[in-house]
KEPA-479260 format. One record per residue (C-alpha): residue in one letter; x, y, z. Coordinates in steps of 0.1 Angstrom, whole numbers, plus 5000, padded with zeros to 4 digits. Example, Ala and Ser with C-alpha at 12.3 -4.5 7.8 and 13.67 -1.06 7.14 Angstrom:
# residues 2
+--------+------+------+------+
! residu !    x !    y !    z !
+--------+------+------+------+
!      A ! 5123 ! 4955 ! 5078 !
!      S ! 5137 ! 4989 ! 5071 !
+--------+------+------+------+
# end
This chain:
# residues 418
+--------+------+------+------+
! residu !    x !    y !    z !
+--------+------+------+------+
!      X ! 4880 ! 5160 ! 4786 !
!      X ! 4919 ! 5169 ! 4790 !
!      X ! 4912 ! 5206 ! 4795 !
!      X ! 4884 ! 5197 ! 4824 !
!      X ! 4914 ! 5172 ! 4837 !
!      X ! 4941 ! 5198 ! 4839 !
!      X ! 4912 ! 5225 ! 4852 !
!      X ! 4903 ! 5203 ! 4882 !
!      X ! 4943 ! 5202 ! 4886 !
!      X ! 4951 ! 5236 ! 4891 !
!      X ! 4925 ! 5239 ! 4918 !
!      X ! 4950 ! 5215 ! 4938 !
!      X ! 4955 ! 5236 ! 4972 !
!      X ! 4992 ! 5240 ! 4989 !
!      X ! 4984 ! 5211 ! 5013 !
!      X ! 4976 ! 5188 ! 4987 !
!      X ! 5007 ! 5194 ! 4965 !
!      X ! 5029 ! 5188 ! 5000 !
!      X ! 5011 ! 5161 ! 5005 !
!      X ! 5017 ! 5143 ! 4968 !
!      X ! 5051 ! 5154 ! 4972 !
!      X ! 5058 ! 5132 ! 5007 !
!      X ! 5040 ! 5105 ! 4990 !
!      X ! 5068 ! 5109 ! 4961 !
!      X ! 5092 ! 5101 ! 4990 !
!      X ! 5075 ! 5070 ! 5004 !
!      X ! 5072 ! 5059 ! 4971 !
!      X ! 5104 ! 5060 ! 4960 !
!      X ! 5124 ! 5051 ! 4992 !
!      X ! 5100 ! 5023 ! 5005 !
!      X ! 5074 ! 5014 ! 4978 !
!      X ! 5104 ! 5014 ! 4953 !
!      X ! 5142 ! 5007 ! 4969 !
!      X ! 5128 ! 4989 ! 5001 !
!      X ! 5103 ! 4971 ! 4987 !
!      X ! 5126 ! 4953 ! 4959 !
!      X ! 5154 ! 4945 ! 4977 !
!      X ! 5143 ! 4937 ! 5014 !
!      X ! 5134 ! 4900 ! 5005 !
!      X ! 5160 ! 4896 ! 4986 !
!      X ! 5180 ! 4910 ! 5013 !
!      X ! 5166 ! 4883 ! 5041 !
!      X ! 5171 ! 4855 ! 5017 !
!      X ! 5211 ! 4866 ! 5012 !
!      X ! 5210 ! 4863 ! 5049 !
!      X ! 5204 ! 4830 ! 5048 !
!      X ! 5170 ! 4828 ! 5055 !
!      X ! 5141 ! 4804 ! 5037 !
!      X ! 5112 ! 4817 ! 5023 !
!      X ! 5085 ! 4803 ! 5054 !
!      X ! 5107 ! 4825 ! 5078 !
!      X ! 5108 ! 4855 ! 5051 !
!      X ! 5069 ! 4850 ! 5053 !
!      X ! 5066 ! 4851 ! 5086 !
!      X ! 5090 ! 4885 ! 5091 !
!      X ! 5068 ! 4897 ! 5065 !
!      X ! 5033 ! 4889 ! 5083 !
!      X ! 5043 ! 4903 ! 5113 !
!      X ! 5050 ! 4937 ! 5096 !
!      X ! 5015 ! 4935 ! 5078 !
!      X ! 4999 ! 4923 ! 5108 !
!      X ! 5015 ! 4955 ! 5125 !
!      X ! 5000 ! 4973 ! 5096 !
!      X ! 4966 ! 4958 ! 5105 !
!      X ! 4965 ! 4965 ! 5139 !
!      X ! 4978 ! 5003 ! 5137 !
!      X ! 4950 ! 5009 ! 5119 !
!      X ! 4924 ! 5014 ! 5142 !
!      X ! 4941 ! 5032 ! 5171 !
!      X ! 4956 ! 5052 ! 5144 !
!      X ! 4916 ! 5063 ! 5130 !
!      X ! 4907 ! 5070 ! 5167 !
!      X ! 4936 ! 5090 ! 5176 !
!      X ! 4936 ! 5110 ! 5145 !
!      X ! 4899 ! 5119 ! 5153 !
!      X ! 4909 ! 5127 ! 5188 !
!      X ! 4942 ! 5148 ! 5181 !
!      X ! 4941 ! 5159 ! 5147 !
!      X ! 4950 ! 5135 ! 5115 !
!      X ! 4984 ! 5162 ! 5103 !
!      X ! 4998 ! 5154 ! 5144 !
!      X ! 4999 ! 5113 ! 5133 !
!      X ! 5012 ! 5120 ! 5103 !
!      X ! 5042 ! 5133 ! 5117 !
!      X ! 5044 ! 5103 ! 5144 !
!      X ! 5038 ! 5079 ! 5118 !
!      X ! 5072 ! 5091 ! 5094 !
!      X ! 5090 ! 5090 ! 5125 !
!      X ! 5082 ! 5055 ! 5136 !
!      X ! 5085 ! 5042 ! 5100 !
!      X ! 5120 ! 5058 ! 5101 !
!      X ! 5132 ! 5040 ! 5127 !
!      X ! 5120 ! 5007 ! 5115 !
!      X ! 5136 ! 5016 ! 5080 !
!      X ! 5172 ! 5023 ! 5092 !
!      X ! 5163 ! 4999 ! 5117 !
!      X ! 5164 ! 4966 ! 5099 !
!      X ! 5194 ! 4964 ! 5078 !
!      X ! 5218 ! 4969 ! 5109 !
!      X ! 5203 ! 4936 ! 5121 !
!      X ! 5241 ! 4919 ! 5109 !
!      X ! 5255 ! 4940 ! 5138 !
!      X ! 5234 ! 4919 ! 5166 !
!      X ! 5240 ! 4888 ! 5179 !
!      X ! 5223 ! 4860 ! 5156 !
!      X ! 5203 ! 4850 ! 5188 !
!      X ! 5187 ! 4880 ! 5183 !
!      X ! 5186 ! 4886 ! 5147 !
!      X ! 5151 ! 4872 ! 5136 !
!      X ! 5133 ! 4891 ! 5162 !
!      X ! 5150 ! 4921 ! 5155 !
!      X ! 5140 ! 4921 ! 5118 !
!      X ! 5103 ! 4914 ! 5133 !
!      X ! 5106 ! 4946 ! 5153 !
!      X ! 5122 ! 4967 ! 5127 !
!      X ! 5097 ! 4955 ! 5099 !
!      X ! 5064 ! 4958 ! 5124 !
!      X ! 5073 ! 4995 ! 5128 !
!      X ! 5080 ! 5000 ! 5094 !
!      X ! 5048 ! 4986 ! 5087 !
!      X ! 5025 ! 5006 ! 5120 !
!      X ! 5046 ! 5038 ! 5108 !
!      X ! 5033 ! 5038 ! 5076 !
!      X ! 4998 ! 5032 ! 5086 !
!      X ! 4995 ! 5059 ! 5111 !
!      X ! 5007 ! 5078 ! 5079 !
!      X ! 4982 ! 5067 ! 5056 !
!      X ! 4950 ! 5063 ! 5076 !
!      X ! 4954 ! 5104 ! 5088 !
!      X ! 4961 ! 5112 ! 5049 !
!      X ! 4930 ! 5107 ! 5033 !
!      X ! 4913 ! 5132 ! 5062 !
!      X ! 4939 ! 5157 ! 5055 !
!      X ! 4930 ! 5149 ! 5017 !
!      X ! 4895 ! 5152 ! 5024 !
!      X ! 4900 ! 5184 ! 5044 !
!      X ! 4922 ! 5198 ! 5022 !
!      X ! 4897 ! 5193 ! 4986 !
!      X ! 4863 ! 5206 ! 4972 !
!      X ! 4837 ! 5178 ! 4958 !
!      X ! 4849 ! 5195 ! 4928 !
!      X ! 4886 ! 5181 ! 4928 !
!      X ! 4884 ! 5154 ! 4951 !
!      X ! 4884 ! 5125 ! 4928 !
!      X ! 4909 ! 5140 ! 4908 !
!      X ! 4934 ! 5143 ! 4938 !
!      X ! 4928 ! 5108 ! 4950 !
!      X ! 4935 ! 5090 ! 4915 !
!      X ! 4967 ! 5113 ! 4909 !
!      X ! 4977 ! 5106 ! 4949 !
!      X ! 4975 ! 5070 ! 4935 !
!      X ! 4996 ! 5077 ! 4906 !
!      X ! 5022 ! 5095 ! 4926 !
!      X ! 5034 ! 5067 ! 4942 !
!      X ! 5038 ! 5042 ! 4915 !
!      X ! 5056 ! 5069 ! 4903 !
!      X ! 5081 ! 5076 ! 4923 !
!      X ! 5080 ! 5036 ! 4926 !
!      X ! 5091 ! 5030 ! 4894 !
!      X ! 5122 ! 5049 ! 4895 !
!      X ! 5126 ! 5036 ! 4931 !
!      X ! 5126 ! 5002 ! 4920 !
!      X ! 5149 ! 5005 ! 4888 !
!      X ! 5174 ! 5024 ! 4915 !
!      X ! 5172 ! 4995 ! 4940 !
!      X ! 5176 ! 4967 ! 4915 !
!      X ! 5207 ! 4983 ! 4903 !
!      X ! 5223 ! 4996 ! 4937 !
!      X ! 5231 ! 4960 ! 4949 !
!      X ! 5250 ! 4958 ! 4915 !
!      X ! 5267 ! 4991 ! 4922 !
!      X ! 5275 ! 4989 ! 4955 !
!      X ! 5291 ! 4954 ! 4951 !
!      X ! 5317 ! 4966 ! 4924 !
!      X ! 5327 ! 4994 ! 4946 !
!      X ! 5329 ! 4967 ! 4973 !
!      X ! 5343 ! 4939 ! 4953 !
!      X ! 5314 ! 4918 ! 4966 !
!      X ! 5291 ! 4895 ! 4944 !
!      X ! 5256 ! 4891 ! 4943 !
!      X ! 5253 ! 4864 ! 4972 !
!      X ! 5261 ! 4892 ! 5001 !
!      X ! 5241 ! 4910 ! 5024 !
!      X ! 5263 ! 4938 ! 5023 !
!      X ! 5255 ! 4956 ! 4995 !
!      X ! 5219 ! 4953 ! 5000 !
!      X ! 5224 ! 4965 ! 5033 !
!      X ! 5238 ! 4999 ! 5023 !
!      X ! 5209 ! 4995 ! 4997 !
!      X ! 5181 ! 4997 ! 5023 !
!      X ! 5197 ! 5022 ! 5046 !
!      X ! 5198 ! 5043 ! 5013 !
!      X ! 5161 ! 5040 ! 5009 !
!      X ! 5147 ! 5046 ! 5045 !
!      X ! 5175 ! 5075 ! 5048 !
!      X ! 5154 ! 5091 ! 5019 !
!      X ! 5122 ! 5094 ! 5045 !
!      X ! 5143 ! 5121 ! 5066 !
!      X ! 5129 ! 5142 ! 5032 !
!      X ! 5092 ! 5139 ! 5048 !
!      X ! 5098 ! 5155 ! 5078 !
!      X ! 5098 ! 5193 ! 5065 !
!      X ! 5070 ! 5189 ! 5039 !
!      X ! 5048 ! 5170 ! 5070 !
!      X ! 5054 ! 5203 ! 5092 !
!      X ! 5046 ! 5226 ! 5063 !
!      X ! 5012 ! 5209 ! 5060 !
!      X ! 4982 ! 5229 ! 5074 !
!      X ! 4953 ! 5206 ! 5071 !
!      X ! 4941 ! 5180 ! 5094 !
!      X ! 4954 ! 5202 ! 5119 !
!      X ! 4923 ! 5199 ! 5145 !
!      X ! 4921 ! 5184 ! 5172 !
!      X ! 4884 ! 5166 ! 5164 !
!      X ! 4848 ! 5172 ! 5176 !
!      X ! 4835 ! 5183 ! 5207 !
!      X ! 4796 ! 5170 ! 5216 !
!      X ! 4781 ! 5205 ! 5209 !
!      X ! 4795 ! 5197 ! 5169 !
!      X ! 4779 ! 5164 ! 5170 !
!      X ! 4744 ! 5162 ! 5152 !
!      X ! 4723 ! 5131 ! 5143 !
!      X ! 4735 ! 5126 ! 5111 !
!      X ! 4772 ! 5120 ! 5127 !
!      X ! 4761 ! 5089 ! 5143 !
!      X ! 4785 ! 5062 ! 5141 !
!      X ! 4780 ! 5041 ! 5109 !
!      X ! 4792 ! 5006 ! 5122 !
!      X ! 4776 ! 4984 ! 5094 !
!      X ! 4788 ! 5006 ! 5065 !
!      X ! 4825 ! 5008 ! 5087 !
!      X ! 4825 ! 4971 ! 5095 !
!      X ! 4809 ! 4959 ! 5057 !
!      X ! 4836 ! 4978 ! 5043 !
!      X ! 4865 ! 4967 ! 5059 !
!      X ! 4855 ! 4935 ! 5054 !
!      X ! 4852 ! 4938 ! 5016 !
!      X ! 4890 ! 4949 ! 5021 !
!      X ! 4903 ! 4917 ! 5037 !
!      X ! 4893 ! 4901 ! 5007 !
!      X ! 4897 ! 4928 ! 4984 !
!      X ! 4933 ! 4931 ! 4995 !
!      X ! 4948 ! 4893 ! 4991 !
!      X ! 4958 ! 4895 ! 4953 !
!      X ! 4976 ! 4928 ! 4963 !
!      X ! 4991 ! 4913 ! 4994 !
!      X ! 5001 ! 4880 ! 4977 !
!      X ! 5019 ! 4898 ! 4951 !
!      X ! 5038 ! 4922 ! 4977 !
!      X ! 5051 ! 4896 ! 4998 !
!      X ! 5065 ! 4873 ! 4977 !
!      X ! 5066 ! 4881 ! 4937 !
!      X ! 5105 ! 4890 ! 4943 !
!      X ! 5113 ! 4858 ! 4963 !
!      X ! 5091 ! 4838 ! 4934 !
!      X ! 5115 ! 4852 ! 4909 !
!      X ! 5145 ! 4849 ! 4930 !
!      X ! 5138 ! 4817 ! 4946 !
!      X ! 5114 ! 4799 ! 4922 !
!      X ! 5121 ! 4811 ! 4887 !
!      X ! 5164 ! 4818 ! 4896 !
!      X ! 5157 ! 4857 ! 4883 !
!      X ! 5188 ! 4881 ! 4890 !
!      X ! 5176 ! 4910 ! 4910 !
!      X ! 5184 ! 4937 ! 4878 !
!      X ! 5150 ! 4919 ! 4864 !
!      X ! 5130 ! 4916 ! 4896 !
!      X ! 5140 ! 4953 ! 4898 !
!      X ! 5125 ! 4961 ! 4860 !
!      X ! 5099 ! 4940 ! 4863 !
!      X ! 5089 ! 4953 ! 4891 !
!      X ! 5093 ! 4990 ! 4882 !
!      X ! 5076 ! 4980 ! 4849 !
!      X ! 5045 ! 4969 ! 4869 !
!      X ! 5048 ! 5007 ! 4888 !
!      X ! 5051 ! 5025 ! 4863 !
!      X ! 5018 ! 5011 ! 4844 !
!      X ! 4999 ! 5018 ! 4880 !
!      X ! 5007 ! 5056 ! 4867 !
!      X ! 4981 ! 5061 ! 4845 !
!      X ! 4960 ! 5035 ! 4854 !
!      X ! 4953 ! 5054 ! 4884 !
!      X ! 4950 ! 5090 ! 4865 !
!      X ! 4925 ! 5067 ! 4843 !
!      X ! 4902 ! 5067 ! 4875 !
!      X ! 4879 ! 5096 ! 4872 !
!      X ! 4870 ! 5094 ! 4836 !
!      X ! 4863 ! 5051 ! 4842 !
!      X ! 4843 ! 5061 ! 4876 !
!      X ! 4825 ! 5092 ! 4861 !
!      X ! 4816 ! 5066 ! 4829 !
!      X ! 4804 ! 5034 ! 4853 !
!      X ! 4799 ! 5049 ! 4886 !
!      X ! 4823 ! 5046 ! 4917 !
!      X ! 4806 ! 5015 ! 4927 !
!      X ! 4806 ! 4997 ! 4898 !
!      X ! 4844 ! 5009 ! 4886 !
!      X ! 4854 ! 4995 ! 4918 !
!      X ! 4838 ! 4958 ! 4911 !
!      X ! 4851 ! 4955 ! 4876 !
!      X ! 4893 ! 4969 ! 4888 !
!      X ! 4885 ! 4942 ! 4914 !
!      X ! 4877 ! 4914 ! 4893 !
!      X ! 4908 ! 4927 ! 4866 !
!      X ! 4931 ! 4920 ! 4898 !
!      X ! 4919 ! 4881 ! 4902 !
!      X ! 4922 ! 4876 ! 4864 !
!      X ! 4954 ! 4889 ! 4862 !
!      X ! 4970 ! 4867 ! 4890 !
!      X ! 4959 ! 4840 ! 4867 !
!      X ! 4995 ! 4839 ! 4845 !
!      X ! 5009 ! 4842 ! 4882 !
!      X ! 4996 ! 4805 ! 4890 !
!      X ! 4992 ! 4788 ! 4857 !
!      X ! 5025 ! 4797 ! 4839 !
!      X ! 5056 ! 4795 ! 4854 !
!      X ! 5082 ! 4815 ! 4837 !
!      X ! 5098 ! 4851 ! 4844 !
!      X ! 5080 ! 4862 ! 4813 !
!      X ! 5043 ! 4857 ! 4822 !
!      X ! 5051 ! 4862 ! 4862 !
!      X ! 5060 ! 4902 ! 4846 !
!      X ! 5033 ! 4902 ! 4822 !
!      X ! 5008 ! 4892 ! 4855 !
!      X ! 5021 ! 4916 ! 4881 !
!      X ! 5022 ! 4945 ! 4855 !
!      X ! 4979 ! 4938 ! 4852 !
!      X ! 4978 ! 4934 ! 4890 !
!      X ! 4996 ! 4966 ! 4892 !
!      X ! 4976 ! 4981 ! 4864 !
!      X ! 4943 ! 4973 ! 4880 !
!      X ! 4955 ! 4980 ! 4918 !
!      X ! 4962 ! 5011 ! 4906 !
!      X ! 4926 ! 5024 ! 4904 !
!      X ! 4912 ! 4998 ! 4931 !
!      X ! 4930 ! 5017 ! 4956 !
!      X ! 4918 ! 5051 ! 4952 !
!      X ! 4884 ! 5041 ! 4940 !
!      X ! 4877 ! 5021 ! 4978 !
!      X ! 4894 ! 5053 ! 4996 !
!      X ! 4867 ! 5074 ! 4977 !
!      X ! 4839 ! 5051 ! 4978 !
!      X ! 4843 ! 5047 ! 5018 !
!      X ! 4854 ! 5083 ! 5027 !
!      X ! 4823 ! 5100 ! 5010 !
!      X ! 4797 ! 5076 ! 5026 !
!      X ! 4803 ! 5080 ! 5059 !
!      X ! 4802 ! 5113 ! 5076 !
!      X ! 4831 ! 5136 ! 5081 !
!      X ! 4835 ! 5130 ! 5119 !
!      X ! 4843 ! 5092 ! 5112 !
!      X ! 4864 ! 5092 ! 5084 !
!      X ! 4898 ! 5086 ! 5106 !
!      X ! 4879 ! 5055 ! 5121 !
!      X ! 4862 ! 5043 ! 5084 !
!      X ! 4901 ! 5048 ! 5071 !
!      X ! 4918 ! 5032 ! 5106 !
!      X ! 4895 ! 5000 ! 5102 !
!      X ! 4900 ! 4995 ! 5061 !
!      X ! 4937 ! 4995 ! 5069 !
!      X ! 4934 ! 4972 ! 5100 !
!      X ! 4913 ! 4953 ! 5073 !
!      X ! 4938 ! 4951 ! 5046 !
!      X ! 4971 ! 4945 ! 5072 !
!      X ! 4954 ! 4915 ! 5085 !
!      X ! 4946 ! 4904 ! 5052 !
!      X ! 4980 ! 4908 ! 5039 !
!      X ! 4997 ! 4891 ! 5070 !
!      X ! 4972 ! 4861 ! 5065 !
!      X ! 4985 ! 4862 ! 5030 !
!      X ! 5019 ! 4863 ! 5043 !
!      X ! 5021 ! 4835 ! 5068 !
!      X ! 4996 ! 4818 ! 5050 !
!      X ! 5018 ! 4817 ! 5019 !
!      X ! 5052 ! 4811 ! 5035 !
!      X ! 5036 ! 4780 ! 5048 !
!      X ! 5021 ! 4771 ! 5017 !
!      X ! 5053 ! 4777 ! 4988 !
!      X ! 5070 ! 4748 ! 5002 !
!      X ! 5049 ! 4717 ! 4999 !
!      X ! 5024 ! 4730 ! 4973 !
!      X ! 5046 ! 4754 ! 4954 !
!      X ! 5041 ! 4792 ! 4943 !
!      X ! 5010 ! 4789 ! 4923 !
!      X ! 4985 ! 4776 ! 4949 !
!      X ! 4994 ! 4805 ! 4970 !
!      X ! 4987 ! 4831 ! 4936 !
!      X ! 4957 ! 4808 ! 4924 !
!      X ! 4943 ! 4812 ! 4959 !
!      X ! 4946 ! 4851 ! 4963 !
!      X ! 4931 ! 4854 ! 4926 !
!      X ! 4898 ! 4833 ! 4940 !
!      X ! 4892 ! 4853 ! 4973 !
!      X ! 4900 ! 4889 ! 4953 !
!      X ! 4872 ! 4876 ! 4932 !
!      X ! 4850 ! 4867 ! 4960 !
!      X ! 4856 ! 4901 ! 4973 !
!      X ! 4843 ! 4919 ! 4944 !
!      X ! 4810 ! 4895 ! 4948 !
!      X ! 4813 ! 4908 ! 4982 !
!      X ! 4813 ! 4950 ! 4978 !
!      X ! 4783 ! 4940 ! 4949 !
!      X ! 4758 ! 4931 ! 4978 !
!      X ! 4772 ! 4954 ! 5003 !
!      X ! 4774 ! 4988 ! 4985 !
!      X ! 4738 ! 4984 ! 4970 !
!      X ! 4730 ! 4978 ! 5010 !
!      X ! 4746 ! 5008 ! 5020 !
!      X ! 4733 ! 5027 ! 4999 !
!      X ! 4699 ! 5017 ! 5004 !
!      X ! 4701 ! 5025 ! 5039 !
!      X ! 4722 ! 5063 ! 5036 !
!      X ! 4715 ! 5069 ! 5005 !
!      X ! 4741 ! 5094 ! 4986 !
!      X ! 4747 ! 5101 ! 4950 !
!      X ! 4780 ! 5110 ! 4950 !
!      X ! 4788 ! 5077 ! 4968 !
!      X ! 4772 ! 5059 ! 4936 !
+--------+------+------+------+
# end
């Protein structure tokens, strides 16, 4: 079994090993270092956690709504041309938002709103034109294999991302004689981690895949028709597929921080912990979908994300809070590149900017519903309505992709897909 692994690994092309390798980056810079320490950063700023959630929504609701225009244009222009547009637009929300102290405060809350939405839209046009490159860039032989190590690779690269930021705040302080209650050193903190996406720009340029510039009619046949129900059933399992994930993104630091009166050296560990797990979680894929199917592997990580959020909601101490991210994590990590799989190999090649533009409209508006949702919520109800929530509509989601993969593939019917 580990020979046939590390066979299918050597088959690995140039483009993808670029590609893992710019993933490392956004892994580690935003993923890991951003990630950690923006929250923490709003909340040093003075802000409470509703507005936090709302800065926060309108970044995943950017997220959401790049998706689609993001699909469309890569099948128009070529998925490796957005790739490039969407680093540089992520860039500039990056090193955007932590030079929001430098504004008037009139001004300040919008600004972050700005900086995180194009944060947030950069990173989709990233994403949404990298599994086409993927899929351009693979054989059925290797595919699955690339997709669960591209799902390790960040987690990765997270995990020593997030031990960095959760100690740069210390570190930067002593230099600056500065405690833990200013925004200073986790501004220098966050410019550190978005400067790290100038690294992307090269190995983006050196790709070769995805370079097309999409169909013309005379390529078109009949079996390229546009498949809206298995498109549209799809994305919607992702809304609700996406709301443990999403719940856990947004606000796990400011739970610690703000709810459970964590330092950030432990949200940093604890988070890293949970990264690090997502590692081989996500290797695990192809042996747990090759044993159970991609449908079925898909439905049971689901449902392991909902019981996990559990310990979230029931038990509040830092202790269990760890313990329940580190399973969401665990099981998020093969969730991810399971649906990418699963929806790019049952639709046709033509559409698979569009199928991966709408699951990541799907999943940013389910994350900024999350978001808002939850920033409303924490006050009046507390923290564990808003993860007790996300744990029952993650499980209605698996219930969900049960009835609509055995539909689709009723209707197109493809082994592979199974």
């Amino acid at each position: 079994m580990i020979a046939d692994y590390l066979a299918k690994v050597q088959l690995f092309s140039r483009d993808v090993r670029l590609l893992m390798l710019v993933y490392g980056v956004m892994g580690f810079g935003y993923v890991g270092v951003y990630a950690v320490l923006y929250n923490l950063y709003l909340l040093r700023l003075g802000y409470d956690p509703e507005t936090i959630g709302q800065i926060n929504a309108i970044g995943r609701l950017a997220f959401g709504l790049a998706g689609i225009p993001a699909g469309l244009l890569g099948v128009r222009y070529g998925a490796r041309r957005l790739l490039l547009l969407g680093e540089l637009v992520c860039i500039v929300g990056l090193l955007g938002g932590p030079l929001v102290e430098f504004l008037p405060v009139g001004m300040q809350t919008t600004w972050l709103a700005v900086t995180c939405a194009l944060s947030f839209g950069g990173a989709t046009l990233f994403f949404v034109n990298s599994l086409p490159v993927t899929m351009d860039a693979t054989t059925d032989v290797e595919r699955r294999h690339v997709l669960s190590l591209m799902g390790a690779v960040v987690p990765l690269f997270a995990f020593v991302g997030s031990l960095t930021g959760g100690a740069l705040p210390g570190w930067i302080g002593a230099l600056l004689h500065l405690n833990d209650s200013s925004p200073v050193p986790y501004r220098w903190a966050l410019l550190f981690g978005g400067a790290i996406f100038l690294l992307t720009i090269p190995l983006v340029l050196a790709i070769h895949a995805g370079r097309g510039t999409g169909y013309t009619p005379a390529q078109v046949t009949t079996d390229d028709d546009l498949p809206l129900f298995t498109i549209a059933m799809l994305s919607l399992v992702a809304v609700f597929g996406s709301t443990g994930i999403g719940a856990t993104g947004a606000f796990f630091n400011v739970y610690l921080d703000h709810g459970l009166g964590s330092t950030t050296k432990w949200i940093g560990a604890i988070t890293a912990s949970s990264q690090f797990v997502a590692v081989p979680a996500a290797t695990l894929m192809p042996i747990l979908a090759s044993h159970l199917g991609n449908r079925r592997a898909y439905m049971v990580s689901l449902l392991g994300v909902a019981l996990w959020l559990l310990p979230l909601g029931l038990v509040p101490t830092v202790a269990v809070a760890g313990i329940g991210l580190i399973g969401v994590s665990a099981c998020a990590g093969i969730v991810g590149p399971l649906f990418n799989l699963y929806s790019q190999i049952n639709v046709p090649a033509r559409w698979r900017s569009l199928m991966s533009g709408c699951s990541f409209t799907a999943m940013g508006g389910s994350w900024a519903l999350t978001a808002f949702l939850g920033g409303w919520a924490i006050e009046p109800f507390g923290y564990p309505v808003l993860f007790l929530g996300a744990a029952v509509t993650t499980a209605l989601g698996a219930a969900l992709f049960t009835v609509v993969s055995r539909v689709i593939e009723s209707r197109c019917p493809n082994p592979d897909g199974r």
